[in-house]
C-alpha positions as CSV (number, residue, x, y, z in Angstrom):
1,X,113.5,96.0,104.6
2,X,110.2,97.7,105.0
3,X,107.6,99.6,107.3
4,X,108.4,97.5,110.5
5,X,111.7,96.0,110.1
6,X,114.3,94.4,108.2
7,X,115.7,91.3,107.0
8,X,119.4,90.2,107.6
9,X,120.8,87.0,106.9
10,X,122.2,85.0,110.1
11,X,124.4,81.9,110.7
12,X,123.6,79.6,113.9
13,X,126.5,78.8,115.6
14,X,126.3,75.2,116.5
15,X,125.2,74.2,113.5
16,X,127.0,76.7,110.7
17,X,123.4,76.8,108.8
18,X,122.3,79.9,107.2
19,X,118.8,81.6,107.7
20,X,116.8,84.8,107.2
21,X,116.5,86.4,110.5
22,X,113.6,89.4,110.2
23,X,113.6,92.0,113.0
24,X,109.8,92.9,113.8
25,X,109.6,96.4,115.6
26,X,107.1,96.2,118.0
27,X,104.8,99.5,118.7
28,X,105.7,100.8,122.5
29,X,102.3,102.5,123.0
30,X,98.5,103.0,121.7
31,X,98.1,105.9,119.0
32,X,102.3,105.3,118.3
33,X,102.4,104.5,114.2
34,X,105.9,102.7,114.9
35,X,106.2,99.2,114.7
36,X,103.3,96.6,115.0
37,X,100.9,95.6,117.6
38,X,102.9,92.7,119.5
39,X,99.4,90.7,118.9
40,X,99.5,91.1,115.5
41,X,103.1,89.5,115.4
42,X,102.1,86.8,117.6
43,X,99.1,85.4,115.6
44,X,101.4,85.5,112.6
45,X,103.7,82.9,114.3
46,X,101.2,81.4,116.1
47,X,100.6,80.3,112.1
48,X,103.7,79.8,111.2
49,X,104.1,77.2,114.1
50,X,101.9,75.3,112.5
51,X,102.9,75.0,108.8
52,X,105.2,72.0,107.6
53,X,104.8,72.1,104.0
54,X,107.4,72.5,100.6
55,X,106.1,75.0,99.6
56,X,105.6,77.4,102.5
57,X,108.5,79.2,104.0
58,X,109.6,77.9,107.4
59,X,110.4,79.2,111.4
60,X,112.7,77.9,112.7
61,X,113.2,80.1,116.1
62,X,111.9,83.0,117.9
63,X,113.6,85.7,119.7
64,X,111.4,88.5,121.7
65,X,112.1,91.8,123.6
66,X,110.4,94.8,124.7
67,X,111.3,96.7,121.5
68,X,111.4,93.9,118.9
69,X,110.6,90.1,118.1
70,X,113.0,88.6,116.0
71,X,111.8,85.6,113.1
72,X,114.2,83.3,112.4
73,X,113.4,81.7,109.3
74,X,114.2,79.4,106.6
75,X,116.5,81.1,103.9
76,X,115.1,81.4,100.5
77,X,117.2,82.9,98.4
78,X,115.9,82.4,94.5
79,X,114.6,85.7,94.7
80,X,110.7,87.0,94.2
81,X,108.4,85.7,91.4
82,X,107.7,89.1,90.8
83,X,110.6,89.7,89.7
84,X,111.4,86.5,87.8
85,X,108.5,87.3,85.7
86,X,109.5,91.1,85.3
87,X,112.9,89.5,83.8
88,X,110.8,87.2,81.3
89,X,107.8,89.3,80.8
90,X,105.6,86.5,80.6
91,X,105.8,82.4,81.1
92,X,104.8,80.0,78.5
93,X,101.7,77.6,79.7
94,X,103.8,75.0,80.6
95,X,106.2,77.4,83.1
96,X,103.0,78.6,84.7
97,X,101.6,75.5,85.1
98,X,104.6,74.3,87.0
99,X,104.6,77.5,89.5
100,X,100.4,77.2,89.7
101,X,100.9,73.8,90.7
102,X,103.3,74.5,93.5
103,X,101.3,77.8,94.5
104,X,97.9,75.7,95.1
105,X,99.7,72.9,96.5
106,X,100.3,75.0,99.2
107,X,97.0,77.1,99.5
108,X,95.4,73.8,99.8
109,X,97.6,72.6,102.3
110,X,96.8,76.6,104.3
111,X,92.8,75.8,103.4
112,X,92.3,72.4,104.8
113,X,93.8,73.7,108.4
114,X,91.2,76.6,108.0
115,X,94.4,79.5,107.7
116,X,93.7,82.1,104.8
117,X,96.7,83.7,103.7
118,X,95.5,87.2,102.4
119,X,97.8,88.4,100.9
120,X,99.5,86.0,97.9
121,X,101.0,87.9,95.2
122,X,104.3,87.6,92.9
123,X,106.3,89.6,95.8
124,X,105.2,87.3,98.4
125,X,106.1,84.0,96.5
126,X,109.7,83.2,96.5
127,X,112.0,81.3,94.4
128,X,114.4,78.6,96.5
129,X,116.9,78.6,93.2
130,X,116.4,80.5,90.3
131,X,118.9,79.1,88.1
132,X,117.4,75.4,87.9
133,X,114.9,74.4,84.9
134,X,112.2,74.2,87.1
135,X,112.2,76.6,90.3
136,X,110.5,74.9,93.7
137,X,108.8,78.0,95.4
138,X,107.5,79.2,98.8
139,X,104.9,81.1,100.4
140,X,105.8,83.5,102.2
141,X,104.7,86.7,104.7
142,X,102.0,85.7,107.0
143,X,101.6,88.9,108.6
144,X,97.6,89.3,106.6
145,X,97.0,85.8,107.3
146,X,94.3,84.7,109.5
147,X,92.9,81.2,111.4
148,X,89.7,81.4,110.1
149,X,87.1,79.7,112.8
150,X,83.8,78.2,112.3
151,X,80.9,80.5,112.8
152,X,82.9,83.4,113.6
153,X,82.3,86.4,110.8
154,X,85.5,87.8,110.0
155,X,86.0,90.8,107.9
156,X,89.5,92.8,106.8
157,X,90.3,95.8,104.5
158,X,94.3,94.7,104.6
159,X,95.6,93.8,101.2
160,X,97.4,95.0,98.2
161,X,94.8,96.9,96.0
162,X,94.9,94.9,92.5
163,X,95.1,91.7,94.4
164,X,92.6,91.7,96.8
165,X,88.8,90.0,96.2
166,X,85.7,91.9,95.9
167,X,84.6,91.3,99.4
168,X,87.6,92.4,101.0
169,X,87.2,95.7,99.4
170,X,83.3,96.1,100.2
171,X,84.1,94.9,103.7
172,X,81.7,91.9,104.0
173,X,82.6,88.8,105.6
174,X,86.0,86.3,104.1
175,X,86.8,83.0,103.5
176,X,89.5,81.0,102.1
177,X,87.9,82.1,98.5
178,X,89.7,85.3,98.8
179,X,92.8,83.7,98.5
180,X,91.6,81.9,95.6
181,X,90.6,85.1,93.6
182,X,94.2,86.4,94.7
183,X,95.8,82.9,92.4
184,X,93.4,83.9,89.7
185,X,95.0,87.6,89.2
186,X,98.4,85.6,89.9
187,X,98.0,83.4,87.3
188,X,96.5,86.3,84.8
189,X,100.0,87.9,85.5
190,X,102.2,84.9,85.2
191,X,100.7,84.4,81.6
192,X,100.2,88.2,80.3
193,X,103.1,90.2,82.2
194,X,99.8,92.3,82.5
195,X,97.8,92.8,85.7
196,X,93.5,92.3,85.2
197,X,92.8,95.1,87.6
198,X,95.2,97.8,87.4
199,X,94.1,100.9,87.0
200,X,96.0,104.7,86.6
201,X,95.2,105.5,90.7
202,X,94.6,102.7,93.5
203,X,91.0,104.2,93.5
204,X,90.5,103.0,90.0
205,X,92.0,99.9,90.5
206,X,89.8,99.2,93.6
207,X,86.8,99.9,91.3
208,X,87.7,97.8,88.3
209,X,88.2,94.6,91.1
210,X,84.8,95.4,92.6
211,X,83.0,96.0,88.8
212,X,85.0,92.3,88.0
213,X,86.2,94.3,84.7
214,X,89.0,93.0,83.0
215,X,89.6,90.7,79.6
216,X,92.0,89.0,77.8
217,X,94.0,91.3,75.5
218,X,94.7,90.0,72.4
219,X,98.2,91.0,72.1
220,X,99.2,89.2,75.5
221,X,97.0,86.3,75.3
222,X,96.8,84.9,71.5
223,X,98.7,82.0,72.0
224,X,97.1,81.2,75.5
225,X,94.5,78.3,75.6
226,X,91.3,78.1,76.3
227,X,91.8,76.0,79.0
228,X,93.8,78.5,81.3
229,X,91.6,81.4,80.1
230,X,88.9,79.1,81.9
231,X,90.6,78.6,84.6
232,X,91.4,82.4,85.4
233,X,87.5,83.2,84.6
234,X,86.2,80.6,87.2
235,X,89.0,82.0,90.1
236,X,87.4,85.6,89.5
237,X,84.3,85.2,89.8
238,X,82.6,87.7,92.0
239,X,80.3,85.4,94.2
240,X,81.4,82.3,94.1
């Protein structure tokens, strides 16, 4: 559940498969705080309509009213990475690896159809089965993502605060680079248990993305290559 709605688990009839239905309230006036703009739901499905991909989370139908639009979507039931990391505390290289690989798989897939997710984190990456050697994962929550359009500025301040690229927070214009600054904290995360940017208020979180200052504690990264500490460094880099 959250802000705007909820998600319940639904069986289709003529079928007898299982999927994640998530009930959208829809805001019944301008100036009303309840519920979202009904244009904000519809560009996230007008997205989702056109994603076919592993590793990006499926719709499979669409139900609308007055008071509410209803996602019917695929059922993913593994769980968040976030948490699967919070259980583990860190991945080796090689776990990592397998999840990074799966991650930009999909990103790629977003980039080269011009969509920008805007908001990839842990919590919005899910596992399809936990209990297997090597999870498959999905992308999911579209409702930051944008079809980006050539010569047409667009500029956001949406986001989660130790996630989110330098130019989101100084409000200048975005590209699909965001997203990739987004992977680099990701992958900081999946390999430290640590986030780069976090700081003691949201304020001072926002200020340490913007500054670009973070490092590579000792303790969390010892046995970490210098390979994927290369990697991380050329995802978050300031102005790419």
């Amino acid at each position: 559940s959250g802000h705007f709605g909820v998600v319940r688990l639904c069986r289709e009839r003529s079928t007898g498969a299982f999927y994640a239905a998530k009930f959208v309230k829809l805001r019944r006036r301008r100036g009303n705080r309840r519920g979202l703009e009904r244009a904000q739901v519809e560009r996230e499905v007008a997205i989702l309509r056109q994603l076919h991909h592993p590793n990006i989370m499926r719709l499979h139908e669409l139900f609308s009213s007055r008071a509410e639009v209803v996602l019917v979507l695929e059922l993913i039931s593994g769980g968040e990475l976030f948490d699967f990391i919070a259980e583990k505390e860190m991945l080796s290289e090689e776990e990592a690896i397998e999840f990074l690989g799966q991650i930009l798989c999909g990103v790629e897939y977003l980039h080269a159809r011009l969509i920008a997710h805007f908001d990839l984190k842990p919590e919005n990456i899910m596992l399809q089965d936990k209990g297997v050697p090597k999870p498959w994962i999905k992308i999911i929550d579209f409702g930051l993502a944008q079809q980006l359009e050539d010569g047409i500025t667009f500029k956001s301040l949406c986001g989660t605060p130790q996630y989110i690229a330098p130019e989101v927070i100084n409000y200048e214009p975005l590209s699909p680079a965001a997203d990739m600054w987004s992977i680099g904290v990701i992958t900081y995360i999946l390999l430290s248990g640590l986030s780069p940017f976090q700081g003691e208020t949201d304020a001072e979180t926002l200020s340490n993305v913007v500054a670009g200052a973070y490092e590579f504690e000792e303790r969390c990264f010892s046995q970490t290559s210098e390979t994927a500490k290369d990697f991380i460094r050329q995802l978050l880099v300031k102005e790419p």
